[in-house]
C-alpha positions, 0 to 999 in steps of 0.5 A, a space after each residue: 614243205 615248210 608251214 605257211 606265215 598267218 599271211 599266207 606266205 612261205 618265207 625263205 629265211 636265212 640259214 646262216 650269217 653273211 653277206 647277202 648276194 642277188 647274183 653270182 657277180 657284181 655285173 650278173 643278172 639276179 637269181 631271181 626277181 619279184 614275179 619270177 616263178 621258182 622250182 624247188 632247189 632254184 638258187 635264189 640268192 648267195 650268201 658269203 660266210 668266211 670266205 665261202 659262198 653258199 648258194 641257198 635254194 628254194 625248198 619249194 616251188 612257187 613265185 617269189 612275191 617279196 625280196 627281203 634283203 639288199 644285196 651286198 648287205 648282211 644278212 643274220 641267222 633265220 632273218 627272212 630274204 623272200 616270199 614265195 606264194 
């Protein structure tokens, strides 16, 4: 488990550069939302990196209580995209 910020949060945070996806398709639901419980491996979002798509998981489980990052946007190495409590 990775150590919690001085506020108490988990950030997940980006492991790569790329375009930031909520969904796997333009007219999908998100992976997640705020308030949505999580388990650990629960993709949370995709993340488009020189053509490829790479799925990033969550490393814990827990209730996402932030979302950091706006879909179809780019997103950089280590910026936060969520918080789970």
């Amino acid at each position: 488990i990775k150590p919690r910020n001085k506020n108490g949060f988990h950030e997940v945070k980006a492991p790569m550069i790329g375009t930031f996806y909520q969904s796997s398709e333009p007219d999908a639901e998100a992976f997640v939302k705020v308030g949505d419980p999580v388990n650990e491996g629960d993709t949370l979002c995709i993340i488009e990196a020189m053509k490829g798509m790479n799925g990033n998981q969550s490393y814990m489980g827990g209730t996402i209580t932030e979302i950091f990052a706006e879909d179809g946007k780019r997103v950089e190495y280590g910026q936060p995209l969520f918080c789970i409590t």
